[in-house]
Backbone of each chain as ProteinMPNN parsed JSONL, in Angstrom:
{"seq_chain_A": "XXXXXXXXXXXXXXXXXXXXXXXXXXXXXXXXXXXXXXXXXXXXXXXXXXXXXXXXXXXXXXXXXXXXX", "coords_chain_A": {"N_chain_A": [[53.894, 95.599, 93.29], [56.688, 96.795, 93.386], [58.905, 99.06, 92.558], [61.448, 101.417, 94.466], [63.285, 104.601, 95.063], [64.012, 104.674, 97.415], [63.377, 103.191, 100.81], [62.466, 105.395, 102.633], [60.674, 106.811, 100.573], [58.989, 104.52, 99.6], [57.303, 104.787, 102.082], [56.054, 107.239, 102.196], [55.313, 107.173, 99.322], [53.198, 105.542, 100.729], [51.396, 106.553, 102.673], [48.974, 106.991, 104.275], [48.156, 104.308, 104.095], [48.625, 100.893, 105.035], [51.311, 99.106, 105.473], [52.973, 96.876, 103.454], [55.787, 94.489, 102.548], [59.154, 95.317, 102.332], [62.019, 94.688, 100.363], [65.649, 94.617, 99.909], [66.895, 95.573, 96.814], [68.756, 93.976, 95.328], [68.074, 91.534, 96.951], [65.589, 90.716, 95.556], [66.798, 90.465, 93.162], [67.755, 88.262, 93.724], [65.566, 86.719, 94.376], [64.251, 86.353, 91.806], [65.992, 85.161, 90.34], [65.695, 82.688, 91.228], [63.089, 82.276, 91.122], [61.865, 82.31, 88.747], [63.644, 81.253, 87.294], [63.566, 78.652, 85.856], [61.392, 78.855, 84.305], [61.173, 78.86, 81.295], [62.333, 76.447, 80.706], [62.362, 73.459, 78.548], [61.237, 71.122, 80.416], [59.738, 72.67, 82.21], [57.083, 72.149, 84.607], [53.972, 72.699, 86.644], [55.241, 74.888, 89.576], [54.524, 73.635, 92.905], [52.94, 74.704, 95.797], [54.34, 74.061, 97.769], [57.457, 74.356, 97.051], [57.262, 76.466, 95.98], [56.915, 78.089, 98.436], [59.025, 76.909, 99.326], [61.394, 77.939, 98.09], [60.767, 81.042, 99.206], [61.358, 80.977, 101.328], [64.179, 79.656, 101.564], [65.324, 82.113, 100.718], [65.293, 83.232, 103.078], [63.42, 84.424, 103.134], [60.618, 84.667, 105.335], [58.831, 85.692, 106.976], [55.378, 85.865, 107.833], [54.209, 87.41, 106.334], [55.369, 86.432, 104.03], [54.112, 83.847, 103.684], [52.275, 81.283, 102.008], [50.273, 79.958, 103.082]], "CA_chain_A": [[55.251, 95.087, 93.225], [57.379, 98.21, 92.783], [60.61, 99.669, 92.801], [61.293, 103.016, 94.828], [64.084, 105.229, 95.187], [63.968, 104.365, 98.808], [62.169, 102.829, 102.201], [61.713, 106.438, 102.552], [59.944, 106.998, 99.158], [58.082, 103.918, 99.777], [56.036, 105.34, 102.928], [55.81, 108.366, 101.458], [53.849, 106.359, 98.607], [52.057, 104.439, 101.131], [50.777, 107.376, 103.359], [47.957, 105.959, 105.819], [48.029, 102.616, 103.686], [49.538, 99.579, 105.829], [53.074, 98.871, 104.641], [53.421, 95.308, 102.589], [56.875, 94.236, 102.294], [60.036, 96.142, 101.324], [63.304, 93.727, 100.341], [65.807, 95.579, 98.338], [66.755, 95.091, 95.537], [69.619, 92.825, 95.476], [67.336, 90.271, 96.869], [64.885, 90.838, 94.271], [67.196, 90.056, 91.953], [68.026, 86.801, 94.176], [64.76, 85.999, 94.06], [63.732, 86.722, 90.365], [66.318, 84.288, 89.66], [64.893, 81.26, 92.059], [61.336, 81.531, 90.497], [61.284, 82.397, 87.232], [64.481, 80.492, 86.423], [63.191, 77.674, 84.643], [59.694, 79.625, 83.393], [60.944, 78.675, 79.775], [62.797, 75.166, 80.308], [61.099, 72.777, 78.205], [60.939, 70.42, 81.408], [58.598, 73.151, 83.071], [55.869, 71.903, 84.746], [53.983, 74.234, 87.633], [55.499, 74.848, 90.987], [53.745, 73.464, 94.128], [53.193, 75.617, 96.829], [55.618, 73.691, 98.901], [58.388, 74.357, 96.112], [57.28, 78.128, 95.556], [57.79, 78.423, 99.772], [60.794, 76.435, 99.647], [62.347, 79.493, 97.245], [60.834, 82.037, 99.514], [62.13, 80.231, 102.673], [65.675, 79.666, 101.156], [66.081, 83.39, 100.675], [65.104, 84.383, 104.171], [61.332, 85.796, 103.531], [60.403, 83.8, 106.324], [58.261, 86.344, 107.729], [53.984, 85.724, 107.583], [54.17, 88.114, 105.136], [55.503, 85.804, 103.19], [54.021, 82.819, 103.541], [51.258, 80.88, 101.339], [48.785, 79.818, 103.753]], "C_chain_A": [[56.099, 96.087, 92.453], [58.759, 98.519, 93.038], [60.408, 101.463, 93.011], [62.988, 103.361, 95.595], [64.836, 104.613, 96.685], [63.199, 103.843, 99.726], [61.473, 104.637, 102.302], [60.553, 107.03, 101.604], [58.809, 105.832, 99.36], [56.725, 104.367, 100.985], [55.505, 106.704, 102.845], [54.521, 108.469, 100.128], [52.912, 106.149, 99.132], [50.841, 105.567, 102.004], [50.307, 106.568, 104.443], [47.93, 104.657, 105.455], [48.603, 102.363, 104.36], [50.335, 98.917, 104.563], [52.655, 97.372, 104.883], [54.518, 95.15, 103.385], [57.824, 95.15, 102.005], [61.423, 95.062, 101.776], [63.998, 95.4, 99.833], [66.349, 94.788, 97.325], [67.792, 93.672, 95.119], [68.887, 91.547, 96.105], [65.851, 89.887, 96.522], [65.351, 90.053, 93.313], [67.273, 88.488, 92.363], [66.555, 86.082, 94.097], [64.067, 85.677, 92.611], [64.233, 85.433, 89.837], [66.014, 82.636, 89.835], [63.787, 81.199, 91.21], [61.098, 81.524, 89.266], [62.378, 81.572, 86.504], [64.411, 79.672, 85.351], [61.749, 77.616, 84.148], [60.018, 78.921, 81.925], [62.247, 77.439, 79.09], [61.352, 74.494, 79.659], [60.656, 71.386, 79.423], [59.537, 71.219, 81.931], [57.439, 72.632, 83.73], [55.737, 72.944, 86.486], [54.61, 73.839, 88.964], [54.485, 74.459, 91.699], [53.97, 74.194, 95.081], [54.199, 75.328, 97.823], [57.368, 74.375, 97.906], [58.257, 75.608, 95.966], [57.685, 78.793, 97.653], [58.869, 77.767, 99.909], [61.679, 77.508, 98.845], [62.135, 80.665, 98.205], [61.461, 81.802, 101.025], [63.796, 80.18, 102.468], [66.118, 81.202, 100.915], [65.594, 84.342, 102.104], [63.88, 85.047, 104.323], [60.923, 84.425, 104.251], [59.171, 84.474, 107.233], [56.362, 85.944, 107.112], [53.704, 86.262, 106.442], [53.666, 87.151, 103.838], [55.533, 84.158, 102.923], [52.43, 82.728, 102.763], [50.142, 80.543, 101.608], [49.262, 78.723, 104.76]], "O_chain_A": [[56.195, 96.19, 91.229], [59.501, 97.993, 93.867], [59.798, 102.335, 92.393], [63.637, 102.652, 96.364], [65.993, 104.223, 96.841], [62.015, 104.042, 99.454], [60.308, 104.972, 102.088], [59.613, 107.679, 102.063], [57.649, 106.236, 99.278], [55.517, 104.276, 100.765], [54.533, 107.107, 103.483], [53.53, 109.172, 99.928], [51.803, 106.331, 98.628], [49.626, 105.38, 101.94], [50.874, 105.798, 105.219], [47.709, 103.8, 106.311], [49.397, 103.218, 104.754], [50.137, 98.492, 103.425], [52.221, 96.806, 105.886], [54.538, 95.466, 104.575], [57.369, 96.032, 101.277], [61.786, 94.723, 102.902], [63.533, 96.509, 99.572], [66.23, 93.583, 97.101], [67.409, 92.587, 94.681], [69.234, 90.467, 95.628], [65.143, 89.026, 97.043], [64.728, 89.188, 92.697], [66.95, 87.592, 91.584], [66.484, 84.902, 93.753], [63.36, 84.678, 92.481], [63.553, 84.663, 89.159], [66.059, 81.713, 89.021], [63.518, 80.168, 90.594], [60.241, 80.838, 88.709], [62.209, 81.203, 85.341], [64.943, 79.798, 84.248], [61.118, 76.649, 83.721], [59.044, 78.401, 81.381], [62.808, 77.345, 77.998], [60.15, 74.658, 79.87], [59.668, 70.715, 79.126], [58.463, 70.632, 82.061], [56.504, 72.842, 82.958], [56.581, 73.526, 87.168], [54.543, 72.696, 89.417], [53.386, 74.837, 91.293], [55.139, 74.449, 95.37], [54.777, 76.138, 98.547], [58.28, 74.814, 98.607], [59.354, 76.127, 95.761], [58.49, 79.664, 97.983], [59.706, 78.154, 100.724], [62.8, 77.747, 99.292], [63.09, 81.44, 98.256], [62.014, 82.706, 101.651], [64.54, 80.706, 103.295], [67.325, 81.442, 100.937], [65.53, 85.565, 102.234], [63.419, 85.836, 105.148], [60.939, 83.317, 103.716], [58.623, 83.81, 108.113], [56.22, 85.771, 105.902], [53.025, 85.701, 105.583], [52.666, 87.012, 103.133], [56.352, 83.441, 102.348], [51.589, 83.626, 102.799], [49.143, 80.636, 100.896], [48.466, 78.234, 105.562]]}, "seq_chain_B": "XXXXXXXXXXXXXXXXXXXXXXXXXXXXXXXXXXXXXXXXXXXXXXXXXXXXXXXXXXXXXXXXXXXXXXXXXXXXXXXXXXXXXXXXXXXXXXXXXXXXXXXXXXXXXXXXXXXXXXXXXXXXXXXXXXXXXXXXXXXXXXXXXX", "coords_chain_B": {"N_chain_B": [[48.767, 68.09, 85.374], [47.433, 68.34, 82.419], [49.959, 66.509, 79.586], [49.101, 67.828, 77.02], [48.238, 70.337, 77.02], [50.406, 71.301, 78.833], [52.039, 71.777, 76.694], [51.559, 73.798, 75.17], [51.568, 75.755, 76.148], [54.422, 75.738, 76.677], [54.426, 76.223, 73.515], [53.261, 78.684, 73.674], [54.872, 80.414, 75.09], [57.216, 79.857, 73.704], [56.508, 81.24, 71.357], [55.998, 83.853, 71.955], [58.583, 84.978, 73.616], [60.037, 84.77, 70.73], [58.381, 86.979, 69.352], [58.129, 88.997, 70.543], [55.981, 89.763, 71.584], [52.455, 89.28, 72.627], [51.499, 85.886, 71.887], [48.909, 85.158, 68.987], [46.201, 83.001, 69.417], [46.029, 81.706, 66.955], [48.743, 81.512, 66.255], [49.45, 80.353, 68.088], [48.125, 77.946, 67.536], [49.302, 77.048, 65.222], [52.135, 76.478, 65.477], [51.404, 73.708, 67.35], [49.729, 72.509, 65.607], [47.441, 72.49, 66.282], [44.001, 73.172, 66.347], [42.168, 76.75, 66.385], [40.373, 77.041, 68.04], [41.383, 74.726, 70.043], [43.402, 75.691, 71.272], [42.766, 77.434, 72.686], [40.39, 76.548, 74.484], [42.842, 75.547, 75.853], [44.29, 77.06, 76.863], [42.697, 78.401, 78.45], [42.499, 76.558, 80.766], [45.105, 76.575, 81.335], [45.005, 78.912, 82.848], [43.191, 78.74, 84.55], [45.347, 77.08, 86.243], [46.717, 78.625, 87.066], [49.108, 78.916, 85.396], [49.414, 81.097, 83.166], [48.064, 84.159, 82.336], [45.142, 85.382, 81.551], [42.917, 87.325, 79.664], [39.752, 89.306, 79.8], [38.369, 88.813, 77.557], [39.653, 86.359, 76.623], [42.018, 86.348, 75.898], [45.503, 86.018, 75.725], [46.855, 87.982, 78.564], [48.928, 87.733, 80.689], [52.068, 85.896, 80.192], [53.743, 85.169, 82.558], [56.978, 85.963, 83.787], [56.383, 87.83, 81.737], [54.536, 90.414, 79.652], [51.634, 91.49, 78.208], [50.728, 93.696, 77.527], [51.354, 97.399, 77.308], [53.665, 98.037, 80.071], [54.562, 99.795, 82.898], [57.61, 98.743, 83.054], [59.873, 98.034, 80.874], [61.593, 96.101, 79.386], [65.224, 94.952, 78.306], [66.594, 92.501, 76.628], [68.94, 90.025, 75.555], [69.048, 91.689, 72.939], [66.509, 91.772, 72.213], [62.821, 93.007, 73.05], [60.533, 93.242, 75.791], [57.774, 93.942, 78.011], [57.315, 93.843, 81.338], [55.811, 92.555, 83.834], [55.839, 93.328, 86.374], [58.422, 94.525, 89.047], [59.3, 92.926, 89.439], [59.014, 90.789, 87.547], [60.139, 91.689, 85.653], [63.014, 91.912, 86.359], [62.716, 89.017, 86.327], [62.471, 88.532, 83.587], [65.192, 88.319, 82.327], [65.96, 86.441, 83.879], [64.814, 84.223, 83.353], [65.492, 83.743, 80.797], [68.07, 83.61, 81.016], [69.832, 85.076, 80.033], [72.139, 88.3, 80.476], [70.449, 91.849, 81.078], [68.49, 94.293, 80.905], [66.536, 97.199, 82.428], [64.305, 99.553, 81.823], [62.337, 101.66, 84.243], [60.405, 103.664, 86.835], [60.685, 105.47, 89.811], [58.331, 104.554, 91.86], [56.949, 106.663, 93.638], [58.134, 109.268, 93.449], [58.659, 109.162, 90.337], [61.066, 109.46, 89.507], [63.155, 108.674, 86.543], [64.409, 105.371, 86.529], [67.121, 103.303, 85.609], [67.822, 100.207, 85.523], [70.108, 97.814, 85.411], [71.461, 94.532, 85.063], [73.365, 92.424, 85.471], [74.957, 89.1, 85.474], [73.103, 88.032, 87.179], [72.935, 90.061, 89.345], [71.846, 93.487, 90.29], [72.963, 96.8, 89.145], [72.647, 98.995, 90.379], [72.538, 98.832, 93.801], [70.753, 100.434, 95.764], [68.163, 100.424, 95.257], [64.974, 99.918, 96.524], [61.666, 97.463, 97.1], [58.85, 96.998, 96.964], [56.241, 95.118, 98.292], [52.872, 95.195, 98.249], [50.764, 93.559, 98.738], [49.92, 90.622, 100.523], [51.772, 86.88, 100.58], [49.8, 85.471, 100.462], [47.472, 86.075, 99.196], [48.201, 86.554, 96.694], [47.209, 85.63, 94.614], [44.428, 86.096, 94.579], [43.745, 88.808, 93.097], [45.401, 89.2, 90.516], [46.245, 90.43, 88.899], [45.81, 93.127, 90.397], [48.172, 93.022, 92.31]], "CA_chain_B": [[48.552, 68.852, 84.3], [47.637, 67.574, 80.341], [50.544, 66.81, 78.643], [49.271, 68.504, 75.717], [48.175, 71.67, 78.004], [51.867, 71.733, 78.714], [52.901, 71.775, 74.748], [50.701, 74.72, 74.184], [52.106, 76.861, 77.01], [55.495, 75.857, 76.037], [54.454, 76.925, 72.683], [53.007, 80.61, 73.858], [56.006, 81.007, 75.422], [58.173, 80.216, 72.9], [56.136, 82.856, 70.804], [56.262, 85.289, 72.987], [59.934, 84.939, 73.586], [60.438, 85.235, 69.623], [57.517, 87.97, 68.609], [57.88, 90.074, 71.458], [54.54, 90.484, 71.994], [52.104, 87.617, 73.018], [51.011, 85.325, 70.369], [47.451, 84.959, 69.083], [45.663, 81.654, 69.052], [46.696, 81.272, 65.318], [50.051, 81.739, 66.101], [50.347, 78.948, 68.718], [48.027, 76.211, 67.145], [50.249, 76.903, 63.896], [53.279, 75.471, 65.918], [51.553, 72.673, 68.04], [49.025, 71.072, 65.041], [45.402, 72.48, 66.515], [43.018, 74.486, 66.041], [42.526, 77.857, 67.469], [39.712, 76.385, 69.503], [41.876, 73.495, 71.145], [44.408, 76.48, 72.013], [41.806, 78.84, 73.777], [40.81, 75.729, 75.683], [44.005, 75.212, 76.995], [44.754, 78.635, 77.797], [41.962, 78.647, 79.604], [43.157, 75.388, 81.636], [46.774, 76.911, 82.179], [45.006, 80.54, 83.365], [43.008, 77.89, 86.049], [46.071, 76.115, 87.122], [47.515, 80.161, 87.256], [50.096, 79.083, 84.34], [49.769, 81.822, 82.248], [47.016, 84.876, 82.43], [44.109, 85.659, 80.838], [42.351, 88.896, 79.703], [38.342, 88.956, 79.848], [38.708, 88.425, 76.049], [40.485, 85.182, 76.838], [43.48, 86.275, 75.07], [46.952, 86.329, 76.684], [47.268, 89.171, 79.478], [50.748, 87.708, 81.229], [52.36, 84.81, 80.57], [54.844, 86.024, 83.394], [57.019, 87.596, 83.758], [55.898, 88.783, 80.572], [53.761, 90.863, 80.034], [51.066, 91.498, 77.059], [49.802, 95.207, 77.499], [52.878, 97.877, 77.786], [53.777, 98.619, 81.546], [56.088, 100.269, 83.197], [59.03, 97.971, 83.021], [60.157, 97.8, 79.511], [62.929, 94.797, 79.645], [65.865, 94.566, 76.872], [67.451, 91.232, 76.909], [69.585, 89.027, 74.63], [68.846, 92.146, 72.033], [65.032, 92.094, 72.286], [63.035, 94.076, 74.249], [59.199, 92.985, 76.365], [57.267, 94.35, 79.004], [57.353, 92.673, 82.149], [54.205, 92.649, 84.707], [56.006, 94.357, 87.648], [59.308, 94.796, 89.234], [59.89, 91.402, 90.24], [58.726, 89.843, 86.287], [61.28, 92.965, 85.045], [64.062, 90.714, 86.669], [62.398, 87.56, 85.644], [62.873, 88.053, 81.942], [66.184, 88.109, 82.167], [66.534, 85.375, 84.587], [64.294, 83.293, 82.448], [65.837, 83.605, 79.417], [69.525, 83.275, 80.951], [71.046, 86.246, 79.955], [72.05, 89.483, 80.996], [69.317, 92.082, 80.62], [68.177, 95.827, 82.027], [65.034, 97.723, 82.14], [63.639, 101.098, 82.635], [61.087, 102.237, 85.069], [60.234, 104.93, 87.798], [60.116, 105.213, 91.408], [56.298, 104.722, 92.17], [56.429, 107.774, 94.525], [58.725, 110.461, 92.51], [58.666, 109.497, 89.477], [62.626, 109.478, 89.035], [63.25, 107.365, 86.12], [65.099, 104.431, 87.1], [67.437, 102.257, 84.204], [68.416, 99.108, 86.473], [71.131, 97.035, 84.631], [71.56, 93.588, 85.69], [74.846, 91.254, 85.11], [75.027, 87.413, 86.258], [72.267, 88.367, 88.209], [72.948, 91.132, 89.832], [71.814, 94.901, 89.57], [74.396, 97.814, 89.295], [71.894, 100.144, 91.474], [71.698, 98.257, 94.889], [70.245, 101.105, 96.97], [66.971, 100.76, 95.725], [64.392, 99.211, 97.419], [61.379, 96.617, 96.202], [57.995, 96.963, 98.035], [55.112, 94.421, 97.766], [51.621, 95.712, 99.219], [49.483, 92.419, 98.889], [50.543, 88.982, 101.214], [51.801, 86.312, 99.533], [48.736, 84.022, 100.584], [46.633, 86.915, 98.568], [48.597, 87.159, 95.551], [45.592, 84.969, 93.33], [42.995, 86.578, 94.149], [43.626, 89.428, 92.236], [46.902, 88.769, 90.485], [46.575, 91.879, 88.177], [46.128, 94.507, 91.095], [48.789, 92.309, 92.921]], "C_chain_B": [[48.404, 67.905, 83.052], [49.137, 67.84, 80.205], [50.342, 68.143, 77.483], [48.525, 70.064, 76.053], [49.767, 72.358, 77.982], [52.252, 72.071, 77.328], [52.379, 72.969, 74.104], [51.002, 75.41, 74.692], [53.503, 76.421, 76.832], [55.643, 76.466, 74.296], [54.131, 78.688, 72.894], [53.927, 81.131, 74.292], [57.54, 81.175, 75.062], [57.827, 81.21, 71.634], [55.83, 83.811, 70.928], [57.188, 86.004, 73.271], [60.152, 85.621, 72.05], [59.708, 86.595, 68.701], [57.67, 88.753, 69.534], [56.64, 90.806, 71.969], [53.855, 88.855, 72.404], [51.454, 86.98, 71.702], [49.492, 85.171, 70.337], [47.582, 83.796, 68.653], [46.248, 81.045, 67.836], [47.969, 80.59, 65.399], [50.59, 80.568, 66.997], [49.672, 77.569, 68.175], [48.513, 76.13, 66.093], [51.496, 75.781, 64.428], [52.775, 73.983, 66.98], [50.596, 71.916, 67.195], [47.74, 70.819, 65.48], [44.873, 73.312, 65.921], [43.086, 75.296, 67.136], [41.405, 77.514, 69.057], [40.266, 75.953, 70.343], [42.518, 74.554, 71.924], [43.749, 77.213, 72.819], [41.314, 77.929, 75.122], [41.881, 75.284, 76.614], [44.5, 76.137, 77.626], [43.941, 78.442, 78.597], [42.012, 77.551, 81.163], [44.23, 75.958, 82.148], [45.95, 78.487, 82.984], [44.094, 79.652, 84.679], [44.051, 77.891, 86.868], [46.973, 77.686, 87.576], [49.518, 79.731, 86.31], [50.047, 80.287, 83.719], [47.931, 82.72, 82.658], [46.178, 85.281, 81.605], [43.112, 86.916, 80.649], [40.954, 88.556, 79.771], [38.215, 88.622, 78.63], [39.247, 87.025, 75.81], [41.502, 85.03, 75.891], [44.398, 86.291, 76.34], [47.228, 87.51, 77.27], [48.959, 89.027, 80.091], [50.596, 85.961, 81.248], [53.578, 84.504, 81.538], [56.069, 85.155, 83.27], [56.774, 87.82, 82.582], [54.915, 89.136, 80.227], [52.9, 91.784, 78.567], [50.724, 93.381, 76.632], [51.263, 95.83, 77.89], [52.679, 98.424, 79.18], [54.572, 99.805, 81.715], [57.241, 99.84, 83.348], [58.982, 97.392, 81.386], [61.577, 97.188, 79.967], [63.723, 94.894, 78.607], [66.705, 92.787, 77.33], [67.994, 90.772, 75.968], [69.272, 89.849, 72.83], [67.611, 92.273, 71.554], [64.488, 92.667, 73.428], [61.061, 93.476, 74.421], [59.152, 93.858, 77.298], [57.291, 93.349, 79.875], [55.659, 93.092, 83.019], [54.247, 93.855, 85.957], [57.898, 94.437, 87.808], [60.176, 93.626, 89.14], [60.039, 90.57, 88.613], [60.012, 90.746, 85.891], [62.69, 92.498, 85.569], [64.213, 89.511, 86.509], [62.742, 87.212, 83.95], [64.14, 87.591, 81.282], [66.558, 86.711, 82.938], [65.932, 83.55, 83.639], [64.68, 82.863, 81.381], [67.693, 83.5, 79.658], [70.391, 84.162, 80.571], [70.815, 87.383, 80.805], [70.802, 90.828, 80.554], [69.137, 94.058, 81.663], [66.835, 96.613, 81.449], [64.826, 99.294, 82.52], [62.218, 100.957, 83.291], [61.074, 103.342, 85.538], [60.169, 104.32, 88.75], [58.932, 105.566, 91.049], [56.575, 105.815, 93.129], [57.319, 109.08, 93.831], [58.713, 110.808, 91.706], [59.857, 109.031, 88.837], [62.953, 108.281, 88.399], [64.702, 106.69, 86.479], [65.872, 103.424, 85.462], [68.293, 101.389, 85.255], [68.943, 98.174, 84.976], [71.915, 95.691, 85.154], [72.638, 92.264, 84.833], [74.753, 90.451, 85.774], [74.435, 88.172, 87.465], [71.602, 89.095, 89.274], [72.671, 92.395, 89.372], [72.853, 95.742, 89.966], [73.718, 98.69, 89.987], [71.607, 99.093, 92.551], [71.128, 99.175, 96.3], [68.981, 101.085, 96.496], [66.305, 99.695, 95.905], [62.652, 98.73, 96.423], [60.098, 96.783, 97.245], [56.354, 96.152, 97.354], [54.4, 94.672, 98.689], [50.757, 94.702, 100.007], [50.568, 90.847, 99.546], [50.396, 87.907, 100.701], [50.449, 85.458, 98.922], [47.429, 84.98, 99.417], [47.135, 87.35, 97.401], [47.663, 86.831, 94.318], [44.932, 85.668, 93.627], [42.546, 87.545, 93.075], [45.165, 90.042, 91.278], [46.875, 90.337, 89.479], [46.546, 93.521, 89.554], [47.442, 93.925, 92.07], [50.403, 92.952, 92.282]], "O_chain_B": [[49.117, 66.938, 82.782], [49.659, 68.91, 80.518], [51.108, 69.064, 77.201], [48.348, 70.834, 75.109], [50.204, 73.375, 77.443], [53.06, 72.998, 77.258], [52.559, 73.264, 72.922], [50.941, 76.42, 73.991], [53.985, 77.553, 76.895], [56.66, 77.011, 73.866], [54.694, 79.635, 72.345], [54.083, 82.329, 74.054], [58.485, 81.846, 75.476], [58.69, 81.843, 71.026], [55.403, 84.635, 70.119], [57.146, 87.234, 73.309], [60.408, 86.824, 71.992], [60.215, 87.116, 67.707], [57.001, 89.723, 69.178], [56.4, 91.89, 72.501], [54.401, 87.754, 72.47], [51.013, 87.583, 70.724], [48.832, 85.068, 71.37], [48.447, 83.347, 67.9], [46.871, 79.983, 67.818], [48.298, 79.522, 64.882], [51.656, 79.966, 66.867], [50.2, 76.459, 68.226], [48.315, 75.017, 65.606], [51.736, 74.661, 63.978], [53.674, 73.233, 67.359], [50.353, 70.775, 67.588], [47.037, 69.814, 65.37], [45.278, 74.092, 65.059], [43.59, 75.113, 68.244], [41.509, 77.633, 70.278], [40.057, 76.374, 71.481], [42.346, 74.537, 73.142], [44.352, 77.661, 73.795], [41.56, 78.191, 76.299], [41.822, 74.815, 77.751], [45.051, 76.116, 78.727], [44.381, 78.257, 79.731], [41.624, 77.835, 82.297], [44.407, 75.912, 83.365], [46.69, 79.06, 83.784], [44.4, 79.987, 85.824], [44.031, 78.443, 87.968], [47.844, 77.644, 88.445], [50.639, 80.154, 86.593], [51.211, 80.681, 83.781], [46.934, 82.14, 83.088], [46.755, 85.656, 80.585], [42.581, 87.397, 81.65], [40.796, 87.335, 79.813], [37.625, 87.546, 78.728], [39.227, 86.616, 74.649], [41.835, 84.032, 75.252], [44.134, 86.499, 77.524], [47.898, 88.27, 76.57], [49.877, 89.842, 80.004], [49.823, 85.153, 81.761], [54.349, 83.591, 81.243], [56.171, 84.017, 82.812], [57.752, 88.557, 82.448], [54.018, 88.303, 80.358], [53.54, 92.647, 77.968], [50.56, 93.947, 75.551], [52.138, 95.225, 78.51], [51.723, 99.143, 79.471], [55.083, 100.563, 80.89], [58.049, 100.626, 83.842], [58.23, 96.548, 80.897], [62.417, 97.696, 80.709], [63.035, 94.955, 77.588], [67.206, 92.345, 78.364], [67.369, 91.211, 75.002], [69.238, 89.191, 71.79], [67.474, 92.864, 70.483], [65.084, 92.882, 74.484], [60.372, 93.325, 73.412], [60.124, 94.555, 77.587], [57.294, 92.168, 79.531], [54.72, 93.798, 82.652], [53.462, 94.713, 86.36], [58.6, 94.409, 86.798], [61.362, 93.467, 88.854], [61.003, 89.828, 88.422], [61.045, 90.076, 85.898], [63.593, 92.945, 84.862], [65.264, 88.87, 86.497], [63.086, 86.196, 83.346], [64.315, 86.893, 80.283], [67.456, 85.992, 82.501], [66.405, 82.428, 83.456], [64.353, 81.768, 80.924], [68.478, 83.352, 78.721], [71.604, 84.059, 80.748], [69.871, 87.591, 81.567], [70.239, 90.578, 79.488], [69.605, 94.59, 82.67], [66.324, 96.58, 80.33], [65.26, 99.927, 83.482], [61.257, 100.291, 82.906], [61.644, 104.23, 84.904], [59.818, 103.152, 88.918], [58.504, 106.44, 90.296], [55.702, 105.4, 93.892], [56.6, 110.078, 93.875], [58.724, 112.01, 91.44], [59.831, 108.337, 87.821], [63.081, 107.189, 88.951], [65.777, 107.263, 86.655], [65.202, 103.018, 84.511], [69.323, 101.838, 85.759], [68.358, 97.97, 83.912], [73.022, 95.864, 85.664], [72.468, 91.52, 83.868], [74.432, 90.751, 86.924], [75.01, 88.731, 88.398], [70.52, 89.011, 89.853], [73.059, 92.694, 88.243], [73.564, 95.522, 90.947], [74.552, 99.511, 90.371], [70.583, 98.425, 92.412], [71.08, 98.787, 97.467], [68.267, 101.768, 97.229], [66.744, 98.589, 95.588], [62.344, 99.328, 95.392], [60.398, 96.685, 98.435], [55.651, 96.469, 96.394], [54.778, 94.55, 99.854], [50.258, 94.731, 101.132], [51.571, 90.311, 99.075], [49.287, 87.573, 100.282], [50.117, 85.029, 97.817], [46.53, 84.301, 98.922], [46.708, 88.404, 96.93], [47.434, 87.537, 93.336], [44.542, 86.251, 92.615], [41.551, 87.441, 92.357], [45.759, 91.107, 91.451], [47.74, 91.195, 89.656], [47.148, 94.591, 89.47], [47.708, 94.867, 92.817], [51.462, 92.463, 92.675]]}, "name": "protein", "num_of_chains": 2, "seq": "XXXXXXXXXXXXXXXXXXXXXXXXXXXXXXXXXXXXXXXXXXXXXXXXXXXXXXXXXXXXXXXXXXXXXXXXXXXXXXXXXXXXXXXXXXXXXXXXXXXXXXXXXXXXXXXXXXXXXXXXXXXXXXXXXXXXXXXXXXXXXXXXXXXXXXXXXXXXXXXXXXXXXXXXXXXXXXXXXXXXXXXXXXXXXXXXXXXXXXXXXXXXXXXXXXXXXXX"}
């Protein structure tokens, strides 16, 4: 889970590896703020996988990638 | 989850938040009224339920985004400054804690250090790009090479 200059820079990293994911960053940040938002309410209790894909579903990662099982 | 599971990971993470580093056993059954035993048991309950992470030592590795060992994403926020886990926790600290916040890193393939600076949520660099290797359904198995 990295940050790179570019898509270009990223397969450049990856070489013969099979390419993950690449968002950028701006919806990084959109997501950073969905999941970890309330990490350090004192309500907290843990996400359910339906509730951790309902954040990655609401921002569009919709793809297998990015699903939980 | 225990209640009193919860009260002990709300405590590590409110001394984590304030020490900048992760707290030892001591340090959280001081604020919840156990012993260091009860607290190692419950860590070890929240690093089950994948609350909070655990080193082979069964101390605190990440109670994410934050992050116990120094990385490469050094976070400043609200005038303190943590490690985060990865790119994604390195946006979490700030989002977690509600303020504004910015970090240094590198591109993983150049090198070229990177200082991302993030206001109501947003970063002031949006050309760069965010690449996750491992699928989400595979992010437990091995959440540290992950």
């Amino acid at each position: 889970m990295l940050l790179f200059r570019s898509e270009a820079h990223v397969e450049r990293w990856l070489g013969d590896r099979p390419r993950g994911a690449i968002i950028p960053v701006t919806k990084l940040a959109e997501l950073a703020t969905a999941w970890w938002g309330d990490r350090l309410s004192p309500a907290w209790v843990p996400h359910t996988r339906e509730q951790n894909q309902g954040i990655l579903d609401g921002l569009g990662l919709t793809d297998p990638f990015w699903r939980f099982g | 989850m225990d209640p009193a599971d919860l009260t002990v990971r709300r405590a590590t993470y409110r001394r984590f938040v304030e020490l900048g580093r992760a707290p030892t056993p001591a340090e959280v059954a001081a604020v919840v009224g156990a012993g260091e035993v009860e607290v190692r048991a419950a860590w070890r309950r929240l690093h089950d339920a994948h609350a909070l992470v655990l080193d082979e030592a069964g101390d605190i590795r990440m109670a994410n985004p934050f992050a116990a060992q120094p990385t490469d994403f050094r976070v400043d926020a609200g005038g303190r400054s943590w490690y985060a886990n990865c790119a994604w926790d390195a946006f979490g600290i700030g989002a977690a804690l509600h303020v504004d916040s910015e970090f240094d890193t590198h591109c993983a393939d150049c090198g070229e250090a990177l200082h991302v600076r993030v206001r109501d949520g947003h970063p002031d660099d949006t050309t760069l790009v965010f690449h996750v290797l491992v699928p989400a359904a595979q992010w437990w198995n091995d959440i540290g090479f992950t």
